[in-house]
C-alpha positions as CSV (number, residue, x, y, z in Angstrom):
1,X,-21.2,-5.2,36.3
2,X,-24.9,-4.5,37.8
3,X,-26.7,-7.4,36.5
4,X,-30.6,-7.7,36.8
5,X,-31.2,-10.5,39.8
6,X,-32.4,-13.4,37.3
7,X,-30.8,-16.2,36.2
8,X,-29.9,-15.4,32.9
9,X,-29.1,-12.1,33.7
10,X,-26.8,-13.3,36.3
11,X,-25.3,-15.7,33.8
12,X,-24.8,-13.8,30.9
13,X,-23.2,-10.5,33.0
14,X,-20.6,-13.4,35.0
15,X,-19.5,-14.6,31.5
16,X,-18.8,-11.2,29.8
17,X,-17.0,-10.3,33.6
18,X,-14.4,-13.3,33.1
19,X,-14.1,-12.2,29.4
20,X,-13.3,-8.3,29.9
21,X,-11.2,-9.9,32.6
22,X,-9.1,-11.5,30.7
23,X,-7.8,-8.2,29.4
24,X,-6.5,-7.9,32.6
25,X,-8.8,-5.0,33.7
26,X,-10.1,-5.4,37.2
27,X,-14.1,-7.0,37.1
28,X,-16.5,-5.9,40.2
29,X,-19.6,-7.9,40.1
30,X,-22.3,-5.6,42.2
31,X,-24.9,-7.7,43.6
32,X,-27.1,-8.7,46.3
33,X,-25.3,-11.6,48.8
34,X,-27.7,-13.8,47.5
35,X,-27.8,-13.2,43.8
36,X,-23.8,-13.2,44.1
37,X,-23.8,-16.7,45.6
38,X,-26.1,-18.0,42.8
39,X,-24.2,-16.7,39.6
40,X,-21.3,-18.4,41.2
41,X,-22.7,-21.6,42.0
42,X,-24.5,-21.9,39.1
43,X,-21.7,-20.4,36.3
44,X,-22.2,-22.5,33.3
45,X,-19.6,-23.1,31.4
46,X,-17.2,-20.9,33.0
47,X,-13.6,-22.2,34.4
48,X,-13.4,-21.8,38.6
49,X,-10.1,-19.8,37.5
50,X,-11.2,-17.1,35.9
51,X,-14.1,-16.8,37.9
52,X,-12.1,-16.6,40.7
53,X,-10.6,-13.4,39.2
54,X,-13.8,-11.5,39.6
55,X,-14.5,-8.8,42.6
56,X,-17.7,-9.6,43.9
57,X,-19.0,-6.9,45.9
58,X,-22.1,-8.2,48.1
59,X,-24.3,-5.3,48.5
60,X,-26.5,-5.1,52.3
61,X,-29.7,-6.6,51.5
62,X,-32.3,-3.4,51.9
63,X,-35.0,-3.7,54.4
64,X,-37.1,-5.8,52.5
65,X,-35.5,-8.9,53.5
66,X,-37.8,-11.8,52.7
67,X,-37.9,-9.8,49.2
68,X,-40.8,-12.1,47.7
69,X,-39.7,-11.5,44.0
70,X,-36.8,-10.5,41.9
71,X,-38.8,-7.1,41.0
72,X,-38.7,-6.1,45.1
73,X,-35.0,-6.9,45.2
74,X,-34.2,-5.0,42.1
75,X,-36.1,-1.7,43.1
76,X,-34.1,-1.2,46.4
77,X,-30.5,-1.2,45.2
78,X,-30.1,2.8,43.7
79,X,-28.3,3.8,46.9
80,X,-25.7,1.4,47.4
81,X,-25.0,1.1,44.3
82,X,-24.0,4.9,43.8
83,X,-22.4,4.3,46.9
84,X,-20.3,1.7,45.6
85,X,-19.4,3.5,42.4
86,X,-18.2,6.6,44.0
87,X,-16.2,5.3,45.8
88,X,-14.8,3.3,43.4
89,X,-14.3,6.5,40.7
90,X,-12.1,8.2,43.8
91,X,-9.5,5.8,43.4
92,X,-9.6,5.5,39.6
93,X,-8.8,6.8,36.1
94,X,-12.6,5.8,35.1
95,X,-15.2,3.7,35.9
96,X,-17.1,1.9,33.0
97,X,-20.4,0.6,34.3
98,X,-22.1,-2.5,32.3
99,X,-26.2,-2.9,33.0
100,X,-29.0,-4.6,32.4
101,X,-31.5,-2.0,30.8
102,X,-34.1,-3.5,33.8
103,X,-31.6,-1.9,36.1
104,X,-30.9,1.5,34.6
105,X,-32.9,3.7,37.4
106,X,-30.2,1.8,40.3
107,X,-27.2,3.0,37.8
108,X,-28.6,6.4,37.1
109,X,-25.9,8.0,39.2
110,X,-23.0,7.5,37.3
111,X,-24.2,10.3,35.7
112,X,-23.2,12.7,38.1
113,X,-19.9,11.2,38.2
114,X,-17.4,13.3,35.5
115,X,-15.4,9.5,34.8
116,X,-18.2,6.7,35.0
117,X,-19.4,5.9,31.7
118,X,-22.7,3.1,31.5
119,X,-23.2,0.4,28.9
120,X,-26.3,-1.9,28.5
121,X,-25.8,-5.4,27.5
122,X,-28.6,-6.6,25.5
123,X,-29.9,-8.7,22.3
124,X,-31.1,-7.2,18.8
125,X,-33.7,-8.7,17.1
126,X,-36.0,-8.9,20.3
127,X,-35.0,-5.5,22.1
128,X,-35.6,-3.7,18.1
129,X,-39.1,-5.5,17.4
130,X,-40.2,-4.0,21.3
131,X,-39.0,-1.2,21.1
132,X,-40.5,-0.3,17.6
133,X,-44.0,-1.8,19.1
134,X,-43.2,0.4,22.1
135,X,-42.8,3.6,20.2
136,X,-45.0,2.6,17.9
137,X,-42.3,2.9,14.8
138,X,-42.8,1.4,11.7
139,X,-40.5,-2.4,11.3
140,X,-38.7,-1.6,8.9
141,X,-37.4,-4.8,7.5
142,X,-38.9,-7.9,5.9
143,X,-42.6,-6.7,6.6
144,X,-44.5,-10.0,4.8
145,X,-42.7,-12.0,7.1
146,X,-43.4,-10.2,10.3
147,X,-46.7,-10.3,9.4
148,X,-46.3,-14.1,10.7
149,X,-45.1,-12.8,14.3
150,X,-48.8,-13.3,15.6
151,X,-50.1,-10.3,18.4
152,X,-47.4,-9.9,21.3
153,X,-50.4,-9.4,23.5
154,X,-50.0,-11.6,27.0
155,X,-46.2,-11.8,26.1
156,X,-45.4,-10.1,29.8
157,X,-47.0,-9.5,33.0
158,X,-48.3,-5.9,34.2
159,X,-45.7,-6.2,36.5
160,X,-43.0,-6.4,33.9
161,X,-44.2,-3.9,32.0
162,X,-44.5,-1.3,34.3
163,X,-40.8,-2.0,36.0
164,X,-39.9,-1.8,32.0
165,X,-41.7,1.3,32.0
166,X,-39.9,2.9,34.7
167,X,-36.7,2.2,33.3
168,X,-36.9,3.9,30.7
169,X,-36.4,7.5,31.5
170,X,-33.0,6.5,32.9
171,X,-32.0,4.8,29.4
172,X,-30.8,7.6,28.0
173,X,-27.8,8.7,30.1
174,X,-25.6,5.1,28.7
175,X,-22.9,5.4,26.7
176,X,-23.5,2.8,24.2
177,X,-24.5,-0.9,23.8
178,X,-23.0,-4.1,23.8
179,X,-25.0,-7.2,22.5
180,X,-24.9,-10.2,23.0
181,X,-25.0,-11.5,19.3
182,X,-22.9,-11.9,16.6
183,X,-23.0,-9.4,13.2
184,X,-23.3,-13.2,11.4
185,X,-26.9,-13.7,13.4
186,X,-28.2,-9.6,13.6
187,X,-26.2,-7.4,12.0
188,X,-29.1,-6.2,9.7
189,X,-31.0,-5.1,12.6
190,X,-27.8,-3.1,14.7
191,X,-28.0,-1.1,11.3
192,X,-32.0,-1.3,12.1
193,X,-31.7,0.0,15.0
194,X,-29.6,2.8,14.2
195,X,-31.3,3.9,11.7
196,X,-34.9,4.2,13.4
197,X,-32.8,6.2,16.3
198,X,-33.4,3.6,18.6
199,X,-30.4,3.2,20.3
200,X,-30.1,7.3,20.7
201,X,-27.0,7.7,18.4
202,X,-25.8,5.2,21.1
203,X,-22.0,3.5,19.9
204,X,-22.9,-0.5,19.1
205,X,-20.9,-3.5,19.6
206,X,-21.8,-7.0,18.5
207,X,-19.1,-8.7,20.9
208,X,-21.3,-12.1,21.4
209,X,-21.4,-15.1,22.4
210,X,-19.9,-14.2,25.5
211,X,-19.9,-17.5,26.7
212,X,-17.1,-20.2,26.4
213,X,-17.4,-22.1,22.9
214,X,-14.4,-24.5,24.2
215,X,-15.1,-26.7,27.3
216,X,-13.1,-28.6,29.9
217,X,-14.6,-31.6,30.5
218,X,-16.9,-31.8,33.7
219,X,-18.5,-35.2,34.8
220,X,-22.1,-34.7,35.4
221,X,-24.6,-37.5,35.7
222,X,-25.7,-35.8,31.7
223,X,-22.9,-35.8,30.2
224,X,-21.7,-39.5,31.5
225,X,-24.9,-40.5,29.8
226,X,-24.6,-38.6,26.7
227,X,-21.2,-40.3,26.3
228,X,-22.5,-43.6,26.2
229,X,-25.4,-42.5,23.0
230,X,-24.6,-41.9,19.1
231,X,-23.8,-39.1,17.5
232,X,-26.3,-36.2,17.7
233,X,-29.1,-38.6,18.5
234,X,-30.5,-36.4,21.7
235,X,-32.7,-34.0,22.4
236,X,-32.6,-31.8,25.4
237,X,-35.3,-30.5,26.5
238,X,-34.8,-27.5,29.3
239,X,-37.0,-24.7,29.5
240,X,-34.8,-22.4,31.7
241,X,-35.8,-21.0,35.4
242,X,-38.5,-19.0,34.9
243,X,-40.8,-21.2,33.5
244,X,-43.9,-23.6,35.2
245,X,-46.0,-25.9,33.6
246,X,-49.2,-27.5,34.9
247,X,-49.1,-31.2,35.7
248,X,-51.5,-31.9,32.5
249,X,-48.8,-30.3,30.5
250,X,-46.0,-32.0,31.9
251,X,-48.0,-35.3,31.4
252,X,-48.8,-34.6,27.7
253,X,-44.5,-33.7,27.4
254,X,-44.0,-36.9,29.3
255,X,-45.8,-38.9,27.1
256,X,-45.3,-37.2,23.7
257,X,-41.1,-37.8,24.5
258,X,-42.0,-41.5,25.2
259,X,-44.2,-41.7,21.8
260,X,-41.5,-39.9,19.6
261,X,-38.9,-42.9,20.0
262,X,-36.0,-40.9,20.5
263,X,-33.3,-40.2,22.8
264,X,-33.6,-37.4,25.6
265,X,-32.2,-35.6,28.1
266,X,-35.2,-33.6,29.9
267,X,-34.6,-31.0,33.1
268,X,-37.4,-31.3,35.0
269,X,-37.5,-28.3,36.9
270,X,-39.8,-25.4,38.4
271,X,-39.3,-21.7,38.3
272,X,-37.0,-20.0,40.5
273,X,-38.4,-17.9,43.0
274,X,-37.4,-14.7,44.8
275,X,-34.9,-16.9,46.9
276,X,-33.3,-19.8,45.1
277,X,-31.5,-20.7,48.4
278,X,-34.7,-21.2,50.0
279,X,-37.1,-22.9,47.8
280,X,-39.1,-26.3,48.5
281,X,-38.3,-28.1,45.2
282,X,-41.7,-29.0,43.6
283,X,-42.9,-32.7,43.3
284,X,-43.8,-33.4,39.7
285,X,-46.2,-35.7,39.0
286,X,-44.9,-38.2,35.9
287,X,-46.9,-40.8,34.0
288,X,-46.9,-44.1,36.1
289,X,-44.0,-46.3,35.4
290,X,-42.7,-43.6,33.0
291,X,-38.9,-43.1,33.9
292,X,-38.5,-47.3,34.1
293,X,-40.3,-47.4,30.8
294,X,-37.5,-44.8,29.0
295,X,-34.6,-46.1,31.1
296,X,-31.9,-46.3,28.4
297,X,-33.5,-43.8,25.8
298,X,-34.0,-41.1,28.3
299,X,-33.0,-39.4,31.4
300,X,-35.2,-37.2,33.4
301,X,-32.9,-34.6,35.7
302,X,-34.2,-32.6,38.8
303,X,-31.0,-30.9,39.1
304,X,-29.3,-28.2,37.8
305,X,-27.6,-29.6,34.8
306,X,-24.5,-27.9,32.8
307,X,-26.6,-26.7,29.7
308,X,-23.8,-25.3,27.7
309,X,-21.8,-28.2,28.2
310,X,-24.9,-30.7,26.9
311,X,-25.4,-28.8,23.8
312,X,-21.5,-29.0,23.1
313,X,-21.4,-32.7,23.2
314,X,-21.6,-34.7,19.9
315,X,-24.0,-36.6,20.9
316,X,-26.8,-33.9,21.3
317,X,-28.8,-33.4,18.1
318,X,-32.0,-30.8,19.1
319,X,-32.8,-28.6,21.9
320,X,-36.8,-28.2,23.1
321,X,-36.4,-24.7,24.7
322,X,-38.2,-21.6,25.7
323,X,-36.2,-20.0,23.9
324,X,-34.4,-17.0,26.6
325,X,-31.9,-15.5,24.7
326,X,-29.3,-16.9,26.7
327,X,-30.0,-20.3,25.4
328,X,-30.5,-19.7,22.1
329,X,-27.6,-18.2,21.5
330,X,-25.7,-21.2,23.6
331,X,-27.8,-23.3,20.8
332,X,-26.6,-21.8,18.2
333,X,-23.2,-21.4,19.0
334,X,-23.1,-25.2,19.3
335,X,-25.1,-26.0,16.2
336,X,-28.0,-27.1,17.6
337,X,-31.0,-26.8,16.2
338,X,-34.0,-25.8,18.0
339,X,-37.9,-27.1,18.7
340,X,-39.0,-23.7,19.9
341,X,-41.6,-23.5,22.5
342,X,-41.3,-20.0,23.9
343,X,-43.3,-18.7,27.1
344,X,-43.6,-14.8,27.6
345,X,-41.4,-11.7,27.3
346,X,-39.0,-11.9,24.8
347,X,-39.2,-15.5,23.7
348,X,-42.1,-15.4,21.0
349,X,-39.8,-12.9,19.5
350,X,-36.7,-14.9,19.9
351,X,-38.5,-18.5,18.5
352,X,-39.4,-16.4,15.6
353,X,-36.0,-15.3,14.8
354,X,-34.9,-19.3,14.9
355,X,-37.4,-20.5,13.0
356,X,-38.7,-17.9,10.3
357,X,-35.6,-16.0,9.8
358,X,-32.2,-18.0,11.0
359,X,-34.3,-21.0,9.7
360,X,-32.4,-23.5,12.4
361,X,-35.5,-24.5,14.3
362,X,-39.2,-25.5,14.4
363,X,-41.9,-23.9,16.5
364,X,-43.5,-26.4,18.6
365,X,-46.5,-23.9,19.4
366,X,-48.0,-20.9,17.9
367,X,-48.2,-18.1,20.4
368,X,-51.8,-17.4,19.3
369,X,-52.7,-21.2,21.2
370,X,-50.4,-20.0,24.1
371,X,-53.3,-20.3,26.9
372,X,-53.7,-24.4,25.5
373,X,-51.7,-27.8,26.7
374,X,-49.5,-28.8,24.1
375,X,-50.5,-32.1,23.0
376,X,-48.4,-35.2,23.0
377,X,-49.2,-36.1,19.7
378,X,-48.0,-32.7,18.7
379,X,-45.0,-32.9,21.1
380,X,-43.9,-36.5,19.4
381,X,-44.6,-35.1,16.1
382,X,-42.2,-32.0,16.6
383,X,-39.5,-34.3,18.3
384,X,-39.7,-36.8,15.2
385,X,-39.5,-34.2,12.4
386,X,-36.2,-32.7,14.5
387,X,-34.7,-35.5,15.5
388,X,-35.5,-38.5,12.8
389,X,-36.4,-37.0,9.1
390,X,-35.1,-35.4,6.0
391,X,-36.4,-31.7,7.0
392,X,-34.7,-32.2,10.3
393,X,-31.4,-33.1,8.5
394,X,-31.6,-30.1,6.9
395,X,-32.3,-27.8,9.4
396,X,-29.4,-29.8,11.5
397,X,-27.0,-29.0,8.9
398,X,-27.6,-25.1,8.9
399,X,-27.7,-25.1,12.1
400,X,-24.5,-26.9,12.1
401,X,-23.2,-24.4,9.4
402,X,-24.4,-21.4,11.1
403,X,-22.8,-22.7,14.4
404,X,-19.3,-23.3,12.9
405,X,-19.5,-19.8,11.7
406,X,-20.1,-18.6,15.0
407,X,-17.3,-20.5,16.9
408,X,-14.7,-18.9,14.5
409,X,-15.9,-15.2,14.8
410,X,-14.6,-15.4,18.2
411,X,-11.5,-16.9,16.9
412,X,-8.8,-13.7,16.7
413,X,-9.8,-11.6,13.7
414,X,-13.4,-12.9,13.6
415,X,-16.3,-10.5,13.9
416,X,-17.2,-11.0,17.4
417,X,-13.1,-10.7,18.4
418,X,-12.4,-7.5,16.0
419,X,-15.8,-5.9,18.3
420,X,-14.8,-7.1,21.6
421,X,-11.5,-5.6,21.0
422,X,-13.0,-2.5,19.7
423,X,-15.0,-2.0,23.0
424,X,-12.0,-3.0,25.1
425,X,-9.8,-0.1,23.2
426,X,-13.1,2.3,23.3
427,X,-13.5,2.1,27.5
428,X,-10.0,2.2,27.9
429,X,-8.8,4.9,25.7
């Protein structure tokens, strides 16, 4: 596993390690000391157990030490890592090799290697909209409604892009892919995608969601709380690590929660930076008197809090997200339905897929007003139509549906199951 060093990159690649583990093939996870240490300590909803089943292999951190963002760190790990594979492929029958496609160029390599084989782990609907804007090919599917998906412009940084760019060249020499979706959420665009020639006459395999959709219980200052509220009468609100809002906006999201009258659970937290081990932990600025005025209704958390674990819990009834792939699909899975506010990359794409296609969510911005604070009125608008109204209901009880549908596909001879299956047979035929 040679997972890009982000959070939900991390994440996503530790959980499909501890289920290709479980096959009883032997898992090395190929990472940075740092980025190691942080997909460990930060493993939602994974069992200890299982994790401690998992190789990792801590790479020597290059000579950009005091790396100042995940982009440095990621461009100075080609050499170790073929390193690392070869000698690995010396001592084995063959070496299957699952990567982020923002770290193809380190993986190149295995290439040269006559029993490595590579496999990108990625989502559908998102990667398939890109990459036709990218290669400027025609969407083929449900046109009048893409129409709606306003200009991507702004939805990544010049750095992004051009670390996206330089991947690409090295995309080719993969195997196959395996996303992190069910056939239930995408499957008409894997046949999309295939068709248009995207994925390269690439083998596909829906094997998602990777992550655990069965829980032991953990006590966590959340989920002691949510245990004392009714059922599905809380929102959580979370918008992953690499987001940052202004003070004003976090003001206007204070108050507009306070307005709404409804229960919440809100992480209040900053974006990770290059080192997560070394940050200063910003000091937030909330409305005077705020967290005594929702004491009972609400709970503000500064902490890492166990997100797949919160959306599980009866008591949860919406999620206010950015909408990362990672925790949509965690919201779905769960049958949560989602007040989408996405950010940048692959988020407006994702929010659009919830609430225009999946219908199981409500945009709480348009990306065309992306540069302007969200209101509180709009905030405490978005929160009441979830959370307290007949159209909320409704989109509560397909996402319910949807979710249900989900959890069983993993069950054995469910979608997701019959693909894993076929991927485990395909690497180790």
């Amino acid at each position: 596993m040679v997972p890009f060093p982000a959070q939900g990159h991390l994440n996503q690649l530790l959980q499909l390690s501890c289920l290709i583990s479980s096959y009883g093939l032997p898992v090395y996870y190929v990472g940075l000391a740092t980025h190691n240490d942080q997909a460990r300590i930060r493993a939602n909803a994974l069992n200890p157990s299982n994790i401690a089943k998992i190789h990792f292999h801590d790479l020597p951190n290059p000579e950009l030490i005091a790396f100042e963002t995940i982009w440095d760190a990621s461009m100075l790990l080609r050499d170790p890592i073929a390193s690392f594979i070869r000698d690995i492929s010396s001592k084995v029958r063959r070496v299957i090799v699952v990567h982020d496609p923002m770290m193809s160029y380190n993986v190149q390599d295995v290439s040269s290697l006559p029993n490595a084989e590579s496999y990108n782990c990625i989502s559908v609907f998102s990667c398939y909209i890109l990459m036709c804007l990218l290669l400027k090919i025609s969407v083929q599917h449900e046109e009048e409604l893409l129409t709606k998906l306003s200009s991507l412009e702004g939805v990544t940084t010049d750095e992004a892009r051009d670390l996206s760019d330089f991947q690409y060249p090295y995309m080719d020499i993969r195997s196959g892919d395996i996303h992190n979706t069910s056939k239930l959420i995408e499957s008409k665009y894997i046949d999309l995608m295939e068709q248009a020639e995207i994925s390269l006459n690439k083998k596909q395999w829906a094997i998602g969601p990777i992550l655990p959709t069965k829980f032991d219980y953990i006590s966590s200052i959340c989920l002691d709380w949510l245990n004392k509220q009714p059922p599905r009468s809380v929102i959580y609100v979370s918008f992953g690590t690499t987001t940052s809002f202004s003070d004003r906006q976090i003001k206007e999201l204070a108050m507009g929660l306070e307005q709404s009258k409804q229960r919440f659970i809100w992480v209040l937290r900053d974006a990770d930076r290059g080192h997560i081990f070394k940050r200063e932990d910003r000091k937030f600025e909330l409305p005077e008197g705020f967290e005594e005025r929702v004491e009972g209704v609400g709970l503000v958390v500064r902490e890492w809090a166990p997100q797949p674990e919160i959306l599980a819990h009866s008591s949860t009834g919406g999620f206010m997200s950015h909408c990362g792939w990672n925790s949509c699909l965690e919201s779905i899975t769960m049958g949560v339905p989602i007040a989408a506010w996405p950010i940048h990359t692959d988020q407006p794409i994702n929010g659009f897929l919830v609430t225009e296609i999946l219908k199981i969510g409500l945009l709480v911005r348009d990306w065309g007003k992306r540069e302007e604070v969200v209101s509180e009125s709009t905030i405490e608008n978005v929160v009441r139509k979830l959370m307290a109204s007949e159209e909320g209901d409704l989109i509560r009880k397909r996402a319910e549906e949807l979710g249900e549908a989900i959890r069983q596909s993993t069950e054995k001879g469910g979608a997701s199951q019959i693909e894993l299956d076929s991927f485990i047979a395909h690497i180790t035929r």
